[in-house]
N, C-alpha and C positions, 0 to 999 in steps of 0.2 A: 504494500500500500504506500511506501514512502516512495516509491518510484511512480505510484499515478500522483502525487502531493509535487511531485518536484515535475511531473509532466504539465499539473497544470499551471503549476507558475511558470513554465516557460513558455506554453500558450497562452497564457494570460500578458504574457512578455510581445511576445506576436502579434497579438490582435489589440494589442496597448499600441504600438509602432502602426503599423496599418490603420489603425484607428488615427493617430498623430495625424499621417500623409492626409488622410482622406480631409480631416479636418484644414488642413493647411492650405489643400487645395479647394476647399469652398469659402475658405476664407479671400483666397484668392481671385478668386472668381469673381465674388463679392464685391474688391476690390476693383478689380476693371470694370465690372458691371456699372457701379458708380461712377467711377471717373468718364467710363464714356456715356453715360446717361448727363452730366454736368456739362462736359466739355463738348461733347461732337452733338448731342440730342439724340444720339441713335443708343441701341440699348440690345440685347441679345433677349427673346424674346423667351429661350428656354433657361436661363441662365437660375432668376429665381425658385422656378422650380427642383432643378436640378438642385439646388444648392439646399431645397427641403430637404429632399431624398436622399442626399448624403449625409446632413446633419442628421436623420433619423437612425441611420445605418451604423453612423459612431456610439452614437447613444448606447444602439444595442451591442456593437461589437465591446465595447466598455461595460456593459452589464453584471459581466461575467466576473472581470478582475473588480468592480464597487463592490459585487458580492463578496468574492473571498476574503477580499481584505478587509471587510465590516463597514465598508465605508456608508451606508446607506444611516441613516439617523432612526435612534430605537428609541424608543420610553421605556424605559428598565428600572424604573422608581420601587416598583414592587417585586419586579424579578430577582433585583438587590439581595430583597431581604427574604430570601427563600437560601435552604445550604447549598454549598458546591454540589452534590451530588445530584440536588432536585432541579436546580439551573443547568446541568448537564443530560438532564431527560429533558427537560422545556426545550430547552435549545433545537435537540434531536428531532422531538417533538415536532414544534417550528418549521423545520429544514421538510421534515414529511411532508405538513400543508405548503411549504413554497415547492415541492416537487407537483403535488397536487394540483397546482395553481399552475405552474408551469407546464405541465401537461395538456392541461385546457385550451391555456395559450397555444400551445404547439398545435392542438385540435381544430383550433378555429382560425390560426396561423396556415395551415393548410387549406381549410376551407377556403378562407378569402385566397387564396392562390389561384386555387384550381378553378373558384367560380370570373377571375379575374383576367384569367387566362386572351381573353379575345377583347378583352375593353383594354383602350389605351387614354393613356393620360395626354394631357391639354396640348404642352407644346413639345415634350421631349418625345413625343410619339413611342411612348415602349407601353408594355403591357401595364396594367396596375398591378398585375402579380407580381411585379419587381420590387415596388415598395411596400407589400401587403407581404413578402418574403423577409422582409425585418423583422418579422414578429417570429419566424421558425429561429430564425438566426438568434434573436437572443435567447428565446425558450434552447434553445439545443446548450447555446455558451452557459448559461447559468443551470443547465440540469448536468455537464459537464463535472460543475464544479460540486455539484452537492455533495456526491460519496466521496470526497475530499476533506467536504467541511464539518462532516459527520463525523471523520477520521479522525482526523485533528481536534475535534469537541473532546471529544471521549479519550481521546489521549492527553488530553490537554498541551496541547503543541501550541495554539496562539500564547 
């Protein structure tokens, strides 16, 4: 198991990087979008959108490592005051209903794919299933990580 714990932090290394680029270049984009909507009046007519649909795609390629590393913001006022051992069933606990959850996700993350298949969006002309396939993407990245962070609970590794 410490070899899938150190697999996923160097996937989570990966899609941390890829995520970077992706980001850089909507940022990018962004930029010229601006300056020639200011300067010349003309404007790239797919550029907005596109620069949705990547911002959504970081988000979720990011999903996976905000999870591991607990970055996500908890209320833990009561969980506090519960012992080590019962904080470490809750937790577990926890991690079941967000596989749950994420499962769902991944359920209707397919749905909208396959029903999206033949409709295309506004001005980038691709399918909707392309940005409706963000949601398999981070459902898969953070189901990835759970029998990780299950591991790591019950061993107490964080």
């Amino acid at each position: 198991m410490k070899k899938y714990v150190a697999f996923c932090e160097k996937f989570n290394q990966v899609l941390t990087f890829v995520g970077v680029l992706i980001l850089v270049f909507a940022i990018m984009l962004t930029f010229v979008q601006v300056c020639l909507r200011n300067l010349t009046g003309y404007s790239f007519k797919w550029a907005e959108e596109l620069t949705r649909y990547l911002v959504i795609y970081v988000v979720y390629l990011a999903s996976g490592h905000v999870f591991y590393i607990n970055g996500n913001s908890t209320v833990d006022m009561f969980y506090n005051m519960f012992p080590k051992s019962v904080q470490k069933a809750l937790t577990c606990l926890f991690y079941v209903l967000i596989a749950v959850f994420l499962v769902i996700m991944l359920r209707y993350g397919y749905v909208l794919v396959s029903r999206n298949m033949k409709v295309w969006c506004a001005s980038i002309h691709i399918p909707w299933a392309v940005p409706f396939a963000s949601l398999i993407v981070g459902a898969v990245n953070m189901l990835i990580q759970l029998p990780a962070k299950i591991y790591k609970t019950i061993k107490e590794i964080d």
